[in-house]
TORVO-395170 format. One record per residue (C-alpha): residue number from 0; residue in one letter; x, z, y. Coordinates in Angstrom, 1 decimal. Each point is the difference from the previous one (the first is absolute). Layout:
N
seq,type,east,up,north
NUM,a,X,Z,Y
...
This chain:
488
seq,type,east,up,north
0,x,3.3,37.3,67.9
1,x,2.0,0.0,-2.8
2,x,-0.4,-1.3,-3.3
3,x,-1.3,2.1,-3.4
4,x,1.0,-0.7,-2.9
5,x,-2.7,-1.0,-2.1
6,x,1.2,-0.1,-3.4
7,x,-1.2,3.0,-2.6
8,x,-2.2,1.1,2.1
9,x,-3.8,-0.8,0.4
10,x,-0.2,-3.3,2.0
11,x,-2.5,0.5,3.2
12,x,-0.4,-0.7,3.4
13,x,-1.4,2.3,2.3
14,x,-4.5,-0.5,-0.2
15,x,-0.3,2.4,2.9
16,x,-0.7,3.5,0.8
17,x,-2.7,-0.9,2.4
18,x,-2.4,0.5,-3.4
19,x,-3.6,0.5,1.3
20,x,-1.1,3.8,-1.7
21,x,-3.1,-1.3,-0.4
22,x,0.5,-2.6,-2.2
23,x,2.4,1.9,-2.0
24,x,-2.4,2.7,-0.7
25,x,-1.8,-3.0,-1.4
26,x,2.5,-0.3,-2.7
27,x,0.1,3.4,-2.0
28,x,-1.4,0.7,-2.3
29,x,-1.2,-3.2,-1.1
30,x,-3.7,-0.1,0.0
31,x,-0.9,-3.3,-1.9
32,x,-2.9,0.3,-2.6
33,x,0.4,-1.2,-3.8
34,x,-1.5,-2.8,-1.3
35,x,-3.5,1.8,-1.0
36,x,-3.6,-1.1,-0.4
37,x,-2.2,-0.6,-3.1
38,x,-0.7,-3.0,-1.7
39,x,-4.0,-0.4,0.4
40,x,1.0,-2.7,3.3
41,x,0.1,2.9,2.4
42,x,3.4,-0.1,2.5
43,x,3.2,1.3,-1.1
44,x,2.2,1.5,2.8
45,x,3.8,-2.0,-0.1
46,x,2.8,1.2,1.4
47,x,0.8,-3.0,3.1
48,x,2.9,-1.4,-2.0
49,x,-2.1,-0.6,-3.4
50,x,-2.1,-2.2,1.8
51,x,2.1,-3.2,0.1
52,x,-0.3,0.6,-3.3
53,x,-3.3,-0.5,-0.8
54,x,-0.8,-2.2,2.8
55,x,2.3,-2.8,-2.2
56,x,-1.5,0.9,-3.2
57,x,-3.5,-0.7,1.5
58,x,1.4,-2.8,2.7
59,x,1.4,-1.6,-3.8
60,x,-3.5,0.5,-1.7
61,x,-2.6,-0.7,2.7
62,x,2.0,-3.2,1.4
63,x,-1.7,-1.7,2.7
64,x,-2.8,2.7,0.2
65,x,2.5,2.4,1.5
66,x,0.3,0.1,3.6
67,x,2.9,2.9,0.9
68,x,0.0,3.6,-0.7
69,x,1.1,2.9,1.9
70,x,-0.1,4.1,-0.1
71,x,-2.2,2.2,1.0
72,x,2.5,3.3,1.1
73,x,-2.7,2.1,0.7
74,x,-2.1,-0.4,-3.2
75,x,3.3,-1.0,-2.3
76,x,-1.6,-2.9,-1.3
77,x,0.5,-3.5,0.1
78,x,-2.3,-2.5,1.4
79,x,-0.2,-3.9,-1.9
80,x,-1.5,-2.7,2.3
81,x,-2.3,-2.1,-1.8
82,x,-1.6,-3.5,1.2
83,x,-3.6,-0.5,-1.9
84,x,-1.8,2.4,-1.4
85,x,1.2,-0.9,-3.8
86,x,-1.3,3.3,-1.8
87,x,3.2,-0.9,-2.3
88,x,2.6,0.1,2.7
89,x,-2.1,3.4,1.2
90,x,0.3,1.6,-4.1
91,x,3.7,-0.9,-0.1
92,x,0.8,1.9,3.9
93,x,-1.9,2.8,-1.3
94,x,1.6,0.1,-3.8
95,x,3.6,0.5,2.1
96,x,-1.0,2.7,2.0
97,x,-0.2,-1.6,3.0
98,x,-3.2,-0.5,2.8
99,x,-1.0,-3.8,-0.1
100,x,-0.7,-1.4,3.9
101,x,-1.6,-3.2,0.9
102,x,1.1,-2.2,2.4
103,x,-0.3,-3.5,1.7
104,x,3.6,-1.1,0.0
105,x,1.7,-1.4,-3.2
106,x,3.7,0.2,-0.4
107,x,-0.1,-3.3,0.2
108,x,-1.5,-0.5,3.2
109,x,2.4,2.7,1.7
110,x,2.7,-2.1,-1.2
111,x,-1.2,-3.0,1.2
112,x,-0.7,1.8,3.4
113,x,4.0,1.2,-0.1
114,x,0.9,-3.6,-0.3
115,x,-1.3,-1.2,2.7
116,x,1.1,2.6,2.4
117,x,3.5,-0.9,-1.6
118,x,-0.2,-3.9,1.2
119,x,-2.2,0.7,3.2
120,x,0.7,3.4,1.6
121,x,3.9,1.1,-0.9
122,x,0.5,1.1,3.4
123,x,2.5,2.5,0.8
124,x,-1.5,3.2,0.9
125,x,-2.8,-0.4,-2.9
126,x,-0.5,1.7,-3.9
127,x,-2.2,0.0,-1.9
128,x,-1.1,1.9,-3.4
129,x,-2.7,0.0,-2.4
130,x,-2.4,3.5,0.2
131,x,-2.2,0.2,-3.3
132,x,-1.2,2.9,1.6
133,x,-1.7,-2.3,2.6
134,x,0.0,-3.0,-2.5
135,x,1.9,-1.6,3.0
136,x,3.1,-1.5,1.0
137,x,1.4,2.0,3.5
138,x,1.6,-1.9,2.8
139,x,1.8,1.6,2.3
140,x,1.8,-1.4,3.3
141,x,2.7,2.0,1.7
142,x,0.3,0.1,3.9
143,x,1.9,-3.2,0.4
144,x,-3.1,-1.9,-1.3
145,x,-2.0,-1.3,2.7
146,x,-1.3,-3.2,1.9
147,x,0.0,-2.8,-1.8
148,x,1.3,1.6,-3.1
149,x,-2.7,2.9,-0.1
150,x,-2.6,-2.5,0.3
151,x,1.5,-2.0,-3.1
152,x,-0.1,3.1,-1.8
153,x,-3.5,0.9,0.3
154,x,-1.3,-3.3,-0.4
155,x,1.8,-1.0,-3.4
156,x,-0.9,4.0,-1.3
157,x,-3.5,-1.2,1.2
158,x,0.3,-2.7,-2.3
159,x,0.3,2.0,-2.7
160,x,-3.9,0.1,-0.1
161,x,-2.1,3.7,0.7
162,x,1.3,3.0,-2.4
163,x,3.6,-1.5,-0.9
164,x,2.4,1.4,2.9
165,x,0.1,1.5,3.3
166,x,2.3,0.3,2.7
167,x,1.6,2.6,2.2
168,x,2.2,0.8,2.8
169,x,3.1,2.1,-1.4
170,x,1.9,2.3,2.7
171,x,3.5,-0.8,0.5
172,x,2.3,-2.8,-1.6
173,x,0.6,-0.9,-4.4
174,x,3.5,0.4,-0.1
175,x,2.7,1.5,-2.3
176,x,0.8,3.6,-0.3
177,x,3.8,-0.2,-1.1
178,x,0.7,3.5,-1.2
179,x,-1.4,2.3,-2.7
180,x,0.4,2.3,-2.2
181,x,3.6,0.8,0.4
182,x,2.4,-1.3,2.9
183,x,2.0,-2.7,-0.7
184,x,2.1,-2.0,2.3
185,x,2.1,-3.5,0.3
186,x,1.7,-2.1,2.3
187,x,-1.7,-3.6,0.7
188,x,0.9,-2.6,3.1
189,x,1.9,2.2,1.7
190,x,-2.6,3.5,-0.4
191,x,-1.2,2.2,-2.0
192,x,-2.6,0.0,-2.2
193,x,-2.5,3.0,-1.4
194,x,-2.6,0.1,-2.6
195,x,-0.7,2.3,-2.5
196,x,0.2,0.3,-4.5
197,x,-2.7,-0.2,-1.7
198,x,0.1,0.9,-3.3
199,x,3.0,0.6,-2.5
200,x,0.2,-2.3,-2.7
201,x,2.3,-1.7,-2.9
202,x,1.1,-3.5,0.0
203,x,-1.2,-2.2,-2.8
204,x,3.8,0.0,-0.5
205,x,0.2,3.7,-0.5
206,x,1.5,0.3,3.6
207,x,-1.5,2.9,2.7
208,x,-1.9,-1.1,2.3
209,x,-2.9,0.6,2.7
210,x,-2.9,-2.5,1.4
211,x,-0.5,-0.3,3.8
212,x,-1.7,-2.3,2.4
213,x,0.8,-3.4,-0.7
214,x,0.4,-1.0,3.7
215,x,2.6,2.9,-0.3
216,x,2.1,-2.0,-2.7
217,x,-0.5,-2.8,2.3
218,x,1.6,1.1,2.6
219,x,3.0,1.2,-1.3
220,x,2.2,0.3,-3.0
221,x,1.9,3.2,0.3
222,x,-1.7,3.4,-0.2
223,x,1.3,3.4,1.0
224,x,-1.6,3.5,-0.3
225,x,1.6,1.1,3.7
226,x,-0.1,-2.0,3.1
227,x,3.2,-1.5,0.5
228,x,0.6,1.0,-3.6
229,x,2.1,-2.8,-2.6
230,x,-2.9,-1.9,-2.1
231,x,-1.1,2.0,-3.3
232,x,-2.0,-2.6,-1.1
233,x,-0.7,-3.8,0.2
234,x,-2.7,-1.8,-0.3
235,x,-0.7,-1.8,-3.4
236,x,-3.5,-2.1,0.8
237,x,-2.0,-0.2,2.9
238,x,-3.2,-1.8,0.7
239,x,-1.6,-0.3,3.9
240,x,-2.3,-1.6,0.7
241,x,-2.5,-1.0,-3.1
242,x,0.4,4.0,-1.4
243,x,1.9,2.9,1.9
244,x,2.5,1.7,-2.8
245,x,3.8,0.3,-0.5
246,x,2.2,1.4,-3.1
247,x,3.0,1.4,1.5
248,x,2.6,1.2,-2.6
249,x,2.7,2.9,0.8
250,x,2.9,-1.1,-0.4
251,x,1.7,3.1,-1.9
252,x,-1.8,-0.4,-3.2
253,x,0.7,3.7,-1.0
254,x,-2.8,0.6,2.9
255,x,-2.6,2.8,-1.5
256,x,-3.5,-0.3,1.5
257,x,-3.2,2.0,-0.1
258,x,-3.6,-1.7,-0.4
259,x,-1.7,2.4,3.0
260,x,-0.7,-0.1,3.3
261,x,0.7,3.0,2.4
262,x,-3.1,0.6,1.9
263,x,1.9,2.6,2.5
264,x,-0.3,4.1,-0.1
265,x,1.5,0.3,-3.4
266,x,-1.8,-2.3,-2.1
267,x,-0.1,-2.9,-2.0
268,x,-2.2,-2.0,-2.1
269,x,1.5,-1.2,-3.2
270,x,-0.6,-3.8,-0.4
271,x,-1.1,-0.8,-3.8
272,x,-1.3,-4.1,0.3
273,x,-1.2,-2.7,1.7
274,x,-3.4,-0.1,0.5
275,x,-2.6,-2.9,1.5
276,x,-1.7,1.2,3.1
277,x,-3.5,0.3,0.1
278,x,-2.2,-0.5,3.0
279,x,-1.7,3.7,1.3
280,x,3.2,1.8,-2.3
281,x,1.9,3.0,2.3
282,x,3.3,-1.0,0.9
283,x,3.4,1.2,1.6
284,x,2.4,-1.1,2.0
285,x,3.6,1.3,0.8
286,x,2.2,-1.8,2.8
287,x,3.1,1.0,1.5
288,x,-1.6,-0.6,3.3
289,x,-3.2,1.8,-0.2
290,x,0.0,2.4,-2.9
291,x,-2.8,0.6,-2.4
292,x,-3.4,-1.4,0.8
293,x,-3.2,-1.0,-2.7
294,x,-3.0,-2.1,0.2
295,x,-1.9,-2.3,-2.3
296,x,0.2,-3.7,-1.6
297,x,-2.2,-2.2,2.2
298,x,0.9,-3.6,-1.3
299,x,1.6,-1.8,-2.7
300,x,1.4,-3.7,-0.2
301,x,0.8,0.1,3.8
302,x,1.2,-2.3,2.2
303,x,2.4,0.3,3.1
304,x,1.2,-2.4,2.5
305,x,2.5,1.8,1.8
306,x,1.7,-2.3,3.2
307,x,3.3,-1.3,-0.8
308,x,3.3,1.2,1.6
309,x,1.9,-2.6,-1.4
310,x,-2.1,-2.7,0.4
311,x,-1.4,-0.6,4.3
312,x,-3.9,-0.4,-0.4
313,x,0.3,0.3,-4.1
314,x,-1.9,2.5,-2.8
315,x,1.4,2.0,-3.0
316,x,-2.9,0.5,-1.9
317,x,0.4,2.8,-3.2
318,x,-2.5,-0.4,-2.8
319,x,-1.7,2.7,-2.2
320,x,0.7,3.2,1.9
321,x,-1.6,3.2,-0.2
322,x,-1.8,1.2,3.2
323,x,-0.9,3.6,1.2
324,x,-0.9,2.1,2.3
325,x,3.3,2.4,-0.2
326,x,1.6,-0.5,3.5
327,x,3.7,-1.1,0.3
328,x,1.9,-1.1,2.6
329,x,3.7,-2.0,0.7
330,x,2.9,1.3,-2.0
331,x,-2.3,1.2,-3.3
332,x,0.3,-4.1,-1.5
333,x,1.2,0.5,-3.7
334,x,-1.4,3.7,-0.6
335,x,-1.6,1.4,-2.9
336,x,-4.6,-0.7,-0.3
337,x,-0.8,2.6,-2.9
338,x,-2.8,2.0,-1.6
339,x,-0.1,3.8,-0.3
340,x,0.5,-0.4,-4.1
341,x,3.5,-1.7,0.7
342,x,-1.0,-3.4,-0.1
343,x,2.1,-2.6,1.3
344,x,-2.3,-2.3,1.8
345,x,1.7,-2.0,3.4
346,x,2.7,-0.7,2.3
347,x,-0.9,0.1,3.6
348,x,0.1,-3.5,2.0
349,x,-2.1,-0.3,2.8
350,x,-2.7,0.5,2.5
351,x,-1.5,1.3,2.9
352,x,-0.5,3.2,2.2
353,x,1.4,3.1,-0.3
354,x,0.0,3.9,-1.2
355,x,-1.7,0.8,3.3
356,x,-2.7,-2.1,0.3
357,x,0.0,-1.7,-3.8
358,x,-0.6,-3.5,-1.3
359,x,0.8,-2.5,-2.8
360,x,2.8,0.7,-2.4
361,x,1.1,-2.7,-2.7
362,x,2.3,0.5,-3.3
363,x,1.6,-1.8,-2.4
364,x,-1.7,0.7,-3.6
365,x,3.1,1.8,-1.9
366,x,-1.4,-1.5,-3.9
367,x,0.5,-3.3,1.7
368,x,3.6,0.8,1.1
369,x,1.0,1.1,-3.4
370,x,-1.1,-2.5,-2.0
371,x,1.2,-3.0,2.3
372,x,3.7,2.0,-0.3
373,x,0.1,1.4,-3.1
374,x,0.9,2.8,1.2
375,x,-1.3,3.7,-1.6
376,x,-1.5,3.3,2.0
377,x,2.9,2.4,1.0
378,x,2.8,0.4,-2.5
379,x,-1.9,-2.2,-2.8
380,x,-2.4,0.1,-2.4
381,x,-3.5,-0.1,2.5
382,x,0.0,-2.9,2.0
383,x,-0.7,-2.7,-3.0
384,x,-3.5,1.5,-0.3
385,x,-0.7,-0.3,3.6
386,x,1.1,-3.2,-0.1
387,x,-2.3,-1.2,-2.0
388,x,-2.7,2.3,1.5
389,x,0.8,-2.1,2.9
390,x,-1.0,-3.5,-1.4
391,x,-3.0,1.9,-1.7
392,x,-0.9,2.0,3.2
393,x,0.0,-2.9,1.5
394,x,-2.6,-1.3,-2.1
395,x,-1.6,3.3,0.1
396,x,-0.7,-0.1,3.6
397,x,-0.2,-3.9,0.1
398,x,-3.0,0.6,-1.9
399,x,-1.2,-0.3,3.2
400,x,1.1,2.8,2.4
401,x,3.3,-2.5,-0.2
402,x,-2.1,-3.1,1.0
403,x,2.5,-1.1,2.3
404,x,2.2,-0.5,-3.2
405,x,-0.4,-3.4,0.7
406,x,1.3,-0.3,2.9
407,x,2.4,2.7,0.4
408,x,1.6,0.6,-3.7
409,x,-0.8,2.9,-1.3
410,x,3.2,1.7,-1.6
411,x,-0.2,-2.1,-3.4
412,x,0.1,-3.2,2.2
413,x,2.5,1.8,2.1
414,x,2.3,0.9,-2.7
415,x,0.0,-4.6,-0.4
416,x,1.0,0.1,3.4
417,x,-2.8,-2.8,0.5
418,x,-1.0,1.2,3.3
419,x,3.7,0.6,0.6
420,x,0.2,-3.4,1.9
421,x,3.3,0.3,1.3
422,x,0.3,3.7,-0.6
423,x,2.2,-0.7,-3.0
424,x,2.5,-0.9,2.3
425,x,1.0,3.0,0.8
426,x,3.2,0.7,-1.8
427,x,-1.8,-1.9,-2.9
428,x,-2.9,2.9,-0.3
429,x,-1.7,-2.8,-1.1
430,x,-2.5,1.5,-2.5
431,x,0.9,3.6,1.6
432,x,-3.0,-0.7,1.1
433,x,-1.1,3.7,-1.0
434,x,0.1,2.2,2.6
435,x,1.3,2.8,-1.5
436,x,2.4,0.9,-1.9
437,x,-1.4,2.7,2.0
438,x,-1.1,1.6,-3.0
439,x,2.3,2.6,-0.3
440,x,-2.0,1.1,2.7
441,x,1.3,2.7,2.1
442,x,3.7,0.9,-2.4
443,x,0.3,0.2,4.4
444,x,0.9,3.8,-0.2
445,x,-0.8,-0.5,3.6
446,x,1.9,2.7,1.7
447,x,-1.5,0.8,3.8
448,x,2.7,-0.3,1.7
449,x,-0.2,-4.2,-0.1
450,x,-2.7,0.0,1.6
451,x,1.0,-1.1,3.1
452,x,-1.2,-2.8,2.2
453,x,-3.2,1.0,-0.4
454,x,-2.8,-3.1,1.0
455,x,2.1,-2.4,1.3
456,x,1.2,1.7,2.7
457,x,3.7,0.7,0.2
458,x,1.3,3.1,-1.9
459,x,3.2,2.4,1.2
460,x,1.4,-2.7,-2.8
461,x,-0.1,-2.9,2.2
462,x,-3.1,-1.5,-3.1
463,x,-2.5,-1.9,1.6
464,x,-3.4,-0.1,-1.2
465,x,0.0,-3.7,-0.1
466,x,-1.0,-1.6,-3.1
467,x,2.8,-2.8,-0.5
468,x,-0.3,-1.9,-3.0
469,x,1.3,-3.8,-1.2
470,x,3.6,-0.5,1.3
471,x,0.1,3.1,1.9
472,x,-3.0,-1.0,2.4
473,x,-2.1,2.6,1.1
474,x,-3.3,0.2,-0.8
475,x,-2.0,1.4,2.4
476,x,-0.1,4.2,0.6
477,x,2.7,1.5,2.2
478,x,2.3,-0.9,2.0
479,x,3.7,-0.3,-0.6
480,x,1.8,3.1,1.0
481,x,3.7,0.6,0.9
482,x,1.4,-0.5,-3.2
483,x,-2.0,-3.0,-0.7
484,x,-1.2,1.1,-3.1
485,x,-3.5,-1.3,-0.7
486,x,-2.5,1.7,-2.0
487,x,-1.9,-2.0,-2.8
């Protein structure tokens, strides 16, 4: 395939044409309610990305009273868990609109219960996240958890004490889904390499530039919009494991890029910010591998221990990830996680299953990304917002739907790169730690045609599904093709 010529025109790489009708029916017109209600203590209705928002505003008041939040789609409101019964703490919930919940588990305690599955259970195959729907942490253990291991699992989540967390068999294997929004491809030990762009973005530098996977960057330096195509673009941080996010500048600076995502048939959704995500919120997902599909937040704060291809026997854990319920498979890593008001919300990394039979999908929180980088939300001027969202967002869902914060940084901590460990390493991401310069969420004009290599299985391309990541390894999904290329 030859190369295109990027410059002065709008940079993309192919999101797929394989867009699911139903979920861009979903999409227009835009059907979110306005901030409404009176002020007597009765429930306002929020729109799903106002509700970070007020979940930090209240999280900041209430302190250690608040135990999470989350949004209730089919009554537009937003529910504030509450340990105690403090008829203060109930006035205050009420006085912002929202519908105060008691439960058993404190923040604290859910954070305490992440910490010790960190020291006792990180086993690859497992996640966990914190539900403040449930007031629980979830545990979930892929197919290659059993024996011994399985056991181990259940006995330290039994540890936990009654009402803290459960545990569950999840179908498949956690890996990496290199690939996403739009096609991109590179050349690492000897084969190729696909994954996808997430969002469009400026360099804190001024440079263009678009977020993708950060097991993407990993894996190789050199980007090109064609398979076979001379490099484009090059990575400028990258941070895997610890967070899942690369900045990859073009390298024509006179690049022109467009903050949207092609959803396929025609249309587009203009990205405008970054915004937190918040747990029982719609999303969408565009990947170059499956096309357009939707689904809800189910989990903040989580966890993943993916098995290491680098390192025989070895875990690369990934901190304070977003997990849903929108279905992905090998070759969509790096694409665009949005919401149907042009929010800017993840970068996909990980998980399990696929668009046939489902499972557990994991993203790197775009705020995060963006504030870690410095980078700003398409061609400039929205991403500093949603950076700091991030770090407040954080907070917003720490106040207890983010529990796990402790243990798996939420994207404030992330943006230190504490939970980095090592993941600074790579190419001195260091604090990258943000997943997500992502924020420019979708500028992937996606164009249908790049959709190839659907699932991991090998396209008329020669792109495998497989989801390679660090040094060009592949991380689980298909199988390497003719070409070599591996999907990510």
């Amino acid at each position: 395939m030859s190369h295109k010529r990027i410059p002065k025109r709008k940079a993309a790489i192919a999101a797929g044409s394989v867009a699911a009708l139903g979920a861009a029916a979903l999409l227009l017109p835009h059907a979110n309610a306005s901030q409404t209600g009176s002020s007597d203590g009765t429930p306002k209705t929020f729109k799903a990305t106002d509700v970070s928002a007020v979940a930090s505003q209240l999280a900041s008041q209430l302190g250690s009273a608040a135990a999470g939040s989350y949004y209730n789609a089919d009554k537009q409101q937003v529910v504030v868990n509450m340990v105690g019964n403090d008829s203060k703490v109930i006035d205050a919930i009420r006085k912002a609109g929202a519908v105060p919940h008691q439960v058993q588990n404190s923040t604290a305690t859910l954070q305490a219960a992440a910490k010790t599955l960190r020291t006792k259970a990180t086993i690859p195959g497992t996640a966990w996240s914190v539900d403040p729907k449930t007031n629980e942490i979830r545990v979930s253990a892929d197919s290659t958890v059993t024996g011994t291991t399985w056991k181990k699992l259940q006995s330290t989540v039994k540890s936990l004490g009654s009402g803290v967390a459960t545990v569950k068999k999840s179908g498949g294997k956690f890996k990496t889904f290199v690939s996403g929004g739009d096609a991109i491809f590179a050349q690492a030990n000897g084969g190729g390499v696909r994954c996808s762009l997430g969002f469009n973005v400026t360099a804190k530098d001024g440079s263009p530039a678009f977020l993708t996977a950060g097991h993407c960057g990993v894996a190789a330096k050199q980007w090109s919009d064609s398979q076979n195509g001379q490099p484009v673009a090059t990575v400028d941080q990258a941070t895997f494991p610890g967070n899942d996010f690369s900045l990859v500048k073009y390298n024509d600076p006179k690049t022109q890029t467009k903050s949207e995502v092609n959803v396929g048939n025609g249309q587009t959704v203009q990205i405008t910010k970054a915004a937190d995500a918040v747990v029982g919120q719609q999303v969408f997902r565009m990947g170059s591998t499956t096309g357009l599909h939707n689904g809800s937040v189910t989990g903040l704060d989580a966890t993943v221990n993916f098995q290491s291809e680098t390192v025989p026997g070895g875990v690369d854990t990934v901190n304070g990830l977003i997990q849903t319920n929108v279905c992905a498979e090998a070759g969509d890593s790096g694409g665009s996680l949005f919401t149907q008001d042009g929010s800017a919300v993840g970068l996909t990394s990980g998980g399990s299953g696929d668009c046939t039979a489902g499972g557990e999908t994991f993203f790197q929180p775009v705020t995060a990304a963006l504030q870690a980088t410095g980078a700003t939300l398409g061609a400039g001027g929205a991403g500093g917002a949603g950076g700091a969202g991030g770090a407040g967002g954080a907070g917003a869902a720490g106040s207890g739907q983010s529990a796990g914060s402790g243990d798996t940084a939420s994207p404030s901590d992330t943006a230190g790169a504490g939970d980095q460990s090592g993941a600074g390493n790579q190419s001195g991401a260091g604090n990258q730690s943000g997943a997500g310069n992502q924020s420019g969420a979708g500028n992937q004009t996606v164009s249908p045609t790049d959709q190839a290599g659907g699932g991991g299985a090998a396209d008329p391309s020669g792109n495998a599904g497989n989801a390679g990541d660090q040094s060009g390894q592949s991380v689980g999904g298909g199988a390497a093709d003719g070409s070599g290329v591996t999907s990510h």
